[in-house]
Rosetta silent file (secondary structure, phi, psi, omega in degrees, C-alpha in Angstrom):
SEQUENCE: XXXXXXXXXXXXXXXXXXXXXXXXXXXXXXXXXXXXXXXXXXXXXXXXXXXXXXXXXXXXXXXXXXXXXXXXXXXXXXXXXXXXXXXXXXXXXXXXXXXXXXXXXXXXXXXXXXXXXXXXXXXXXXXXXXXXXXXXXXXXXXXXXXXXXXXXXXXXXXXXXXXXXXXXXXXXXXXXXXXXXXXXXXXXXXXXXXXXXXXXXXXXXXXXXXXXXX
SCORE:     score description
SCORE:     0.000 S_00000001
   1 L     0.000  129.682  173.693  132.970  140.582  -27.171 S_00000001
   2 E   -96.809  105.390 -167.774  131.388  138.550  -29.680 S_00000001
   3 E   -57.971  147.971  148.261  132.915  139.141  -33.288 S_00000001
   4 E  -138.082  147.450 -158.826  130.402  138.139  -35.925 S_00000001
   5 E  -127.364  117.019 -173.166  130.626  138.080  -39.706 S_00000001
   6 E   -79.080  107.703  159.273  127.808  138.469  -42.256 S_00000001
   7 E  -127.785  117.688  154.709  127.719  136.631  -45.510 S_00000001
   8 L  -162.394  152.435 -170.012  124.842  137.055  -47.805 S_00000001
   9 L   -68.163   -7.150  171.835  124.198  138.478  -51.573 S_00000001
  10 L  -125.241  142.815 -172.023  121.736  140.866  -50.774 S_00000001
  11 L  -112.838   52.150  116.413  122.709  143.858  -49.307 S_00000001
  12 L   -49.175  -80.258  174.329  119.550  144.826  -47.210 S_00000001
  13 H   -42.042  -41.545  175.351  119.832  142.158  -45.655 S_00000001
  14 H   -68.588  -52.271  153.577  123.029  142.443  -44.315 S_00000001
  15 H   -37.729  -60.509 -171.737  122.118  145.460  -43.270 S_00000001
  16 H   -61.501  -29.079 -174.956  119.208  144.740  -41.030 S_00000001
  17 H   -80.278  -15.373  157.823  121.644  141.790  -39.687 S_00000001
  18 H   -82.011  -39.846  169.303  124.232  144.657  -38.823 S_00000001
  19 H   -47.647  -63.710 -142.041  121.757  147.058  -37.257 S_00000001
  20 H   -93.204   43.531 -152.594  120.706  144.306  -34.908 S_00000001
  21 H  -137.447  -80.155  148.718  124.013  142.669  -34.419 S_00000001
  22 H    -7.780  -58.713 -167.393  125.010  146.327  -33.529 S_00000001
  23 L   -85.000   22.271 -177.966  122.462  146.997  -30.908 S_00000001
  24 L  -121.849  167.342 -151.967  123.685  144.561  -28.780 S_00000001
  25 L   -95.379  -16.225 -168.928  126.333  145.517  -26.123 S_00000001
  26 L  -134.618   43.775  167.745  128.518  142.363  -26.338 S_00000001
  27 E  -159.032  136.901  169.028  128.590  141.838  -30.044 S_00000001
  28 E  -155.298  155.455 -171.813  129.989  143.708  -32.945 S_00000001
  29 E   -66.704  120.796  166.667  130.335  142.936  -36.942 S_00000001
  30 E   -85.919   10.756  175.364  133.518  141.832  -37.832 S_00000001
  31 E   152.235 -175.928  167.828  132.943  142.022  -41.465 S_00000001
  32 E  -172.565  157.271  168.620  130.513  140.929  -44.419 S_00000001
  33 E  -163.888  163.618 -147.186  130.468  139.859  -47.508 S_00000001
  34 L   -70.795  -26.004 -162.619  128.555  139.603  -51.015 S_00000001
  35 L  -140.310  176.008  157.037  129.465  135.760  -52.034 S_00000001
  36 H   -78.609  -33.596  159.961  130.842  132.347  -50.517 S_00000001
  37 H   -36.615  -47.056  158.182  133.693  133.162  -51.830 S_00000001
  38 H   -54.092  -63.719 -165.093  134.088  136.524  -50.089 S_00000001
  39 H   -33.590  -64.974  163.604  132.974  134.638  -47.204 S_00000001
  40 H   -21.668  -83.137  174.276  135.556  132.235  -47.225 S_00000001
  41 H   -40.534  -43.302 -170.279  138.151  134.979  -47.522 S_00000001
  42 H   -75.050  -67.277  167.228  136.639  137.323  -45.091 S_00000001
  43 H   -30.792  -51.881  168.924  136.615  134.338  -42.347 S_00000001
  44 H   -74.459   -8.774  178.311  139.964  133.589  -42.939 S_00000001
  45 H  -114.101    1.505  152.767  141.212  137.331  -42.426 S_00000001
  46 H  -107.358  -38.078  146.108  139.187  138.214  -39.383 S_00000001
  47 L    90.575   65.276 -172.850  138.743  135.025  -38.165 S_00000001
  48 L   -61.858  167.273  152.885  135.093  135.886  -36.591 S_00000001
  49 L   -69.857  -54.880 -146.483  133.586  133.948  -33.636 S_00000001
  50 E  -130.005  106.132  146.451  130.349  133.592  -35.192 S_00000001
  51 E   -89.940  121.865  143.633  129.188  134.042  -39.323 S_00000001
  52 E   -57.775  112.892 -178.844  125.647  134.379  -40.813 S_00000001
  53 E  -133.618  121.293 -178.751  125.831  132.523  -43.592 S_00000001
  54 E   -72.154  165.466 -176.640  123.254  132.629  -46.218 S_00000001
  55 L   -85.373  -95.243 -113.493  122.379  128.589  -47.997 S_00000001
  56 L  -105.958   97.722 -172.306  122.101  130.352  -51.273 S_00000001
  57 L  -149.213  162.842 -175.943  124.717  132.823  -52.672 S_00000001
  58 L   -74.274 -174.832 -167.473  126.533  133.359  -56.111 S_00000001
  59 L    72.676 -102.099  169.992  130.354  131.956  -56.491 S_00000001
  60 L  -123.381  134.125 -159.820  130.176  129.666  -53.926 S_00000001
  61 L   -87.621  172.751  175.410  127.074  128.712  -52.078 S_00000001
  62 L   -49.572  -41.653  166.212  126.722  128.504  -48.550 S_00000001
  63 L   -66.666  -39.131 -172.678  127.494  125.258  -48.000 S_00000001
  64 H   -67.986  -63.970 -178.960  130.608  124.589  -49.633 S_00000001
  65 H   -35.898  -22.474 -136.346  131.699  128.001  -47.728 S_00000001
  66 H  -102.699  -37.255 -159.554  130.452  126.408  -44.195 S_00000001
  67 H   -72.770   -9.671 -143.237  132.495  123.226  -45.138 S_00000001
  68 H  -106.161  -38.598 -172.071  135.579  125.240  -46.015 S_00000001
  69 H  -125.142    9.091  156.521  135.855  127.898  -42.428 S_00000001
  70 L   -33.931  -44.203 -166.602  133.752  125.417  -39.645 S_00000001
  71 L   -76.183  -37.308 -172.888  137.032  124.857  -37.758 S_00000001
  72 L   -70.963  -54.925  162.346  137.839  128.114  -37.996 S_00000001
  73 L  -109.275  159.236  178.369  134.324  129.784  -36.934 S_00000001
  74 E   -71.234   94.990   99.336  130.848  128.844  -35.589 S_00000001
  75 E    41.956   40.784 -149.849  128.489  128.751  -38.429 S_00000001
  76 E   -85.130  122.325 -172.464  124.762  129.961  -37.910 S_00000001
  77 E   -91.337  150.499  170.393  123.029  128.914  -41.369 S_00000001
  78 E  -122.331  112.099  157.065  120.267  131.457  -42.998 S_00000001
  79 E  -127.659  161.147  144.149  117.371  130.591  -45.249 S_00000001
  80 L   -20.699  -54.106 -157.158  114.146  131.260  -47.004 S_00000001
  81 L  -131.863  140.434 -159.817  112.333  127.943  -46.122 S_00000001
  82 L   -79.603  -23.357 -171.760  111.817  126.126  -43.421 S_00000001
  83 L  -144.075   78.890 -170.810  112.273  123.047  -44.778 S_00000001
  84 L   -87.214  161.453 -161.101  115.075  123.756  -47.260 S_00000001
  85 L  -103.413  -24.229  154.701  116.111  120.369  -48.854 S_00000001
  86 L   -80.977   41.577  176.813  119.602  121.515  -47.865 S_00000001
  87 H   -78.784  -38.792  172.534  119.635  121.297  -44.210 S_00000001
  88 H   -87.519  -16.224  148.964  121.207  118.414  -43.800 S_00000001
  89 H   -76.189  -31.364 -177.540  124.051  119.233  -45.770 S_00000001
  90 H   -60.725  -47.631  159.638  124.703  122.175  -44.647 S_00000001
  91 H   -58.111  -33.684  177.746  124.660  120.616  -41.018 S_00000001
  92 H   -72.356  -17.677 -171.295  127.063  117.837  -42.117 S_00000001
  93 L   -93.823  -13.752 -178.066  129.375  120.673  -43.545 S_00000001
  94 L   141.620  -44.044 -157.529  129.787  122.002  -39.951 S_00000001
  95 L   -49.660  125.894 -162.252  127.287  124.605  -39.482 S_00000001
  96 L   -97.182   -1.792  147.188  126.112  124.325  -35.661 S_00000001
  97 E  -132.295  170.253  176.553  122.441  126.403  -36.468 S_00000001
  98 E  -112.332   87.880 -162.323  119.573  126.760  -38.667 S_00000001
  99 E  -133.483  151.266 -172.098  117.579  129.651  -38.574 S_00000001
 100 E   -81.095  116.753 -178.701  114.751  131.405  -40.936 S_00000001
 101 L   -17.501  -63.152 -172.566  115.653  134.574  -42.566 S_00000001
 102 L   -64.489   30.804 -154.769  111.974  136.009  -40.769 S_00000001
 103 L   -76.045  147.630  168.301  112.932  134.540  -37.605 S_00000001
 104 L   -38.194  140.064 -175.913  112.387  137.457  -34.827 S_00000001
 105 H   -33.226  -66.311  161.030  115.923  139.854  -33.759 S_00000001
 106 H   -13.819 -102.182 -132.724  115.528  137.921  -30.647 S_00000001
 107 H   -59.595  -28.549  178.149  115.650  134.810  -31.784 S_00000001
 108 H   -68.839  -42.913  156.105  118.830  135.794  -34.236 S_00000001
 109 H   -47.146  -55.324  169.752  120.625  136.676  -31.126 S_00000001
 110 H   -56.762  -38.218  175.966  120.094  133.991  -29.027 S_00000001
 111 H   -77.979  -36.060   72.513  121.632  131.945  -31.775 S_00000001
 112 H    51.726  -75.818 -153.690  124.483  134.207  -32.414 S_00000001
 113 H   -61.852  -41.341 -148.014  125.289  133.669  -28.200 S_00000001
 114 H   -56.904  -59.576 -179.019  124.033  130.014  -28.309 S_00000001
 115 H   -77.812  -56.201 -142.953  127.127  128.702  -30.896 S_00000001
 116 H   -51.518  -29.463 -179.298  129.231  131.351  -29.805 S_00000001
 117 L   -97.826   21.056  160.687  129.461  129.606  -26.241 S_00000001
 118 L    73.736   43.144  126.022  130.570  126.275  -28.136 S_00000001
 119 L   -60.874  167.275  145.310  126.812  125.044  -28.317 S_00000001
 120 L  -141.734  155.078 -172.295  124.597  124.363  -31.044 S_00000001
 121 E  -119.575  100.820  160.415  120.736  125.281  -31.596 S_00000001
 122 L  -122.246  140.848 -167.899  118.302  123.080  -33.566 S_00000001
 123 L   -81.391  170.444  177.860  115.036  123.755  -34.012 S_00000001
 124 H   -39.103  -74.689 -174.633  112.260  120.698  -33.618 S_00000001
 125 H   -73.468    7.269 -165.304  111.906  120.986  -37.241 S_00000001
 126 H   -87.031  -40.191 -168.875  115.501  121.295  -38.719 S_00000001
 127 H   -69.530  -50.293 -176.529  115.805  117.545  -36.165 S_00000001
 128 H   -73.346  -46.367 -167.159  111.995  116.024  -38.056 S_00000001
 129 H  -106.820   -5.132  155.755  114.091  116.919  -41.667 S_00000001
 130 H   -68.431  -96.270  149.112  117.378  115.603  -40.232 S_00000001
 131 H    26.475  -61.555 -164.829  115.060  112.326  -39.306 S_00000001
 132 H   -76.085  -61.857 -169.257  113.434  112.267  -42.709 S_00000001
 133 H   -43.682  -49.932 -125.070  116.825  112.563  -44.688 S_00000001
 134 H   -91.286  -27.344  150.232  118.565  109.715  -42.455 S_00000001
 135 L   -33.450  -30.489 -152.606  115.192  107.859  -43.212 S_00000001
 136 L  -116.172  -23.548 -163.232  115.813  107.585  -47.147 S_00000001
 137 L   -89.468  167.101  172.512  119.507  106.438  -46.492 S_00000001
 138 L   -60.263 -153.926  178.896  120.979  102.983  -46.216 S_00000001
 139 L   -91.497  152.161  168.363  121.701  101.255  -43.083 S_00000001
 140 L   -13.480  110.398  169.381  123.880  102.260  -40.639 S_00000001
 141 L  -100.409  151.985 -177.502  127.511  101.744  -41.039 S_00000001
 142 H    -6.909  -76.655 -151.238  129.633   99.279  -39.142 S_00000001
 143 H   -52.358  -23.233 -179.585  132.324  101.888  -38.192 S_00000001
 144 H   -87.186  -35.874 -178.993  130.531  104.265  -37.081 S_00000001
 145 H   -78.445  -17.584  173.664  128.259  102.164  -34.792 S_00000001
 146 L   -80.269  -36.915 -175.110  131.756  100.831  -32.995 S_00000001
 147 H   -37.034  -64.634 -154.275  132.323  104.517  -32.280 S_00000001
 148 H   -52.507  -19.302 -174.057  129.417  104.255  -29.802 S_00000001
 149 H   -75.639   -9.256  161.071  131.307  101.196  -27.665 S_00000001
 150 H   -48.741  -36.873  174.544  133.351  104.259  -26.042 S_00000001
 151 L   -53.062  123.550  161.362  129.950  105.110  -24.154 S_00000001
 152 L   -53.677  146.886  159.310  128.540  104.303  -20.866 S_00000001
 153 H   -26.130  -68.917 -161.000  124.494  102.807  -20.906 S_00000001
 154 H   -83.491   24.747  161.970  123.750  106.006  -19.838 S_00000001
 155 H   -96.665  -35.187 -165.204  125.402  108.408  -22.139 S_00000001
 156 H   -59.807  -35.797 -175.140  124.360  106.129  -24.851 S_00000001
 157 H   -74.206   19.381  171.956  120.697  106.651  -23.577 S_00000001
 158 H  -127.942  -39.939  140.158  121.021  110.611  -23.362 S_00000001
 159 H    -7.009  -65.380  172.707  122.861  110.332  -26.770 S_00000001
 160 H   -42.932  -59.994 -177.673  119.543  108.783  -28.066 S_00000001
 161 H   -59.280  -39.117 -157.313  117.321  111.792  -26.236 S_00000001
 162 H   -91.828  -36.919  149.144  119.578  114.149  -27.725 S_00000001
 163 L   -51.072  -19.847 -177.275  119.216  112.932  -31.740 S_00000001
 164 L  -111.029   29.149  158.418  115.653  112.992  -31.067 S_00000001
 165 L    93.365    9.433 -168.942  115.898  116.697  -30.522 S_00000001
 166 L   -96.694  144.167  176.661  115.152  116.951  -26.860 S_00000001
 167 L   -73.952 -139.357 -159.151  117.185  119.479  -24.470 S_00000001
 168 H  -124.206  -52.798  172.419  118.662  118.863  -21.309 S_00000001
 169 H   -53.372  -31.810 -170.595  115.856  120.286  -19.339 S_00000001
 170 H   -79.938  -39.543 -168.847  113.462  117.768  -21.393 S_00000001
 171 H   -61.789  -45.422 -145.434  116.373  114.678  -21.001 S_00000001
 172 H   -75.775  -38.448  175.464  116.552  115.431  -17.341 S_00000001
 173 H  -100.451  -22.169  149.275  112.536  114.839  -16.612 S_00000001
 174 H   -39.229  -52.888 -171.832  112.448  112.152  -18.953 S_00000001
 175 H   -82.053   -5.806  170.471  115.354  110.392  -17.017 S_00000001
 176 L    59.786   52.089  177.186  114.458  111.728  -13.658 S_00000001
 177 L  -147.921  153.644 -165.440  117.742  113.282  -13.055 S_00000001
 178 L   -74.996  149.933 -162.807  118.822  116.750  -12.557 S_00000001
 179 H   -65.239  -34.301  145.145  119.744  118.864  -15.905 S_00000001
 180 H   -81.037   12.665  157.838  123.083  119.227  -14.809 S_00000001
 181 H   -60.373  -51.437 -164.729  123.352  115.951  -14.757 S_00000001
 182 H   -85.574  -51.304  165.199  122.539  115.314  -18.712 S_00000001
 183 H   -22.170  -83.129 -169.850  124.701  118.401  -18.987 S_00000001
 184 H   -50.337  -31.501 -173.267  127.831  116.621  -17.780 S_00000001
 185 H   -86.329   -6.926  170.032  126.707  113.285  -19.864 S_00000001
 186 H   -74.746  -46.956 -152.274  126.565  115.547  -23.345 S_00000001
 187 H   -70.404  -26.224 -170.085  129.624  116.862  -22.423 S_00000001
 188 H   -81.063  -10.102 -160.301  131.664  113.446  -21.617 S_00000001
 189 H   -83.151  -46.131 -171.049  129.619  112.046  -24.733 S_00000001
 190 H   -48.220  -32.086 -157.741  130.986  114.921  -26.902 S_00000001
 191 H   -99.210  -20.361 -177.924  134.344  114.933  -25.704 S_00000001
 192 H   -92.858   -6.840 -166.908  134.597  110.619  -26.000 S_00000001
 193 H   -88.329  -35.852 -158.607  132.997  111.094  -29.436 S_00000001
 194 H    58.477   83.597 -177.150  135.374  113.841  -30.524 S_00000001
 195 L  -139.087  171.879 -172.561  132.559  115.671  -31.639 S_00000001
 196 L   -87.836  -69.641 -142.132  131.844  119.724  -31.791 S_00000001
 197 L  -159.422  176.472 -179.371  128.497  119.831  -30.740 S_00000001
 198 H   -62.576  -33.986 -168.769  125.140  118.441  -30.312 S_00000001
 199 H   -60.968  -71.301  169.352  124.746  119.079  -34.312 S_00000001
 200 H   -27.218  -46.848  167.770  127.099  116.401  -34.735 S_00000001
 201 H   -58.910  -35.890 -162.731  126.181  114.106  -32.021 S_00000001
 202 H   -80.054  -45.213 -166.010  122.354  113.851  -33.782 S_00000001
 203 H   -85.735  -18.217  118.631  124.051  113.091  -37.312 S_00000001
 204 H   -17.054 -105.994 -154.734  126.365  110.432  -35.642 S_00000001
 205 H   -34.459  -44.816 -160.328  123.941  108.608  -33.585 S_00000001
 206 H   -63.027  -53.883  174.431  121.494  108.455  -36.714 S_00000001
 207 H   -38.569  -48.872  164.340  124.452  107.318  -38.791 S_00000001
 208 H   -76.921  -13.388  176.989  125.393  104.542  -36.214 S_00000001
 209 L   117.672  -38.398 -158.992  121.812  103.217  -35.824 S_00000001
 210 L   -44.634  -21.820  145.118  121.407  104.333  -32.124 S_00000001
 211 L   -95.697   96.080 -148.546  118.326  105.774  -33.737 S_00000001
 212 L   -22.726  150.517  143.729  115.853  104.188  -34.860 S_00000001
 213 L  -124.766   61.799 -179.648  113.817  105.028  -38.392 S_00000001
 214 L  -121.547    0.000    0.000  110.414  104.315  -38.299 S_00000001
């Protein structure tokens, strides 16, 4: 059973995110709450698999909350806008998705299972405004870019595919290898990396250089 925890300031919403949270057979709400603060609090006494966490809430905002209970729970971020100018903090704070308040039930689910099975889900454009930020910043530092000598060629080169947003099915016919192939090379990159998840792995590589920014 997948526990999940609601935090957002309006409470409609949280409603419609408990109805369909509800209707599913292998998930049920393990709480909610009104602020990041609440959040915080809530997280640490049920100690959910998964929270819905709104970007924008009174108290404490989303982010601060996400940075404060990642280790403890998976993170699924909620916004307004598609291209909220906090996405990349919010990813850097832990969260392992991004998804649009309107997004379809569906689609809310699938993310909900996606980190819950120690994944992460970004869409094409949350990866194009990850991109953009990493664009504006300075170069790459040293310390970060020695992380990367831990790699094989080819994890660094599925490393690469995988910052520039592509899946496993997409790595695997670029690289002309079978998908549980690229599978096994996320997983040894993640695990030589010490890293969570593919969220991590993107904001790494960019950090270390391994991706280019033009």
């Amino acid at each position: 059973m997948i526990r999940v925890a609601l935090a957002d300031d309006q409470a409609l919403v949280r409603a419609g995110f408990r109805m369909i949270v509800a209707s599913q057979p292998d998930m049920q709400v393990a709480g909610e709450a009104a602020d990041g603060q609440q959040a915080v609090e809530m997280v640490n006494r049920e100690r959910p698999d998964v929270t819905l966490m709104d970007i924008r809430m009174p108290r404490l905002d989303g982010i601060a909350a996400t940075r404060q209970v990642a280790a403890i729970t998976r993170v699924v971020i909620l916004t307004t806008y598609e291209l909220d100018e906090y996405v990349f903090d919010a990813l850097a704070a832990g969260a392992s998705a991004f998804l649009l308040k309107a997004a379809p039930p569906e689609e809310l689910i699938r993310a909900i299972r996606v980190v819950a099975s120690g994944d992460a889900l970004l869409a094409p454009s949350v990866t194009r405004k990850l991109i953009e930020e990493f664009a504006r910043r300075p170069e790459p530092q040293a310390r970060k870019a020695t992380k990367l000598e831990a790699l094989t060629d080819r994890e660094r080169v599925v490393l690469g595919e995988v910052a520039r947003g592509l899946t496993n099915a997409e790595i695997a016919a670029r690289l002309h290898v079978a998908e549980t192939t690229v599978k096994t090379h996320v997983a040894h990159v993640l695990d030589k990396l010490d890293l969570r998840d593919r969220v991590q792995a993107v904001i790494l590589a960019y950090e270390a250089g391994l991706v280019g920014k033009s």
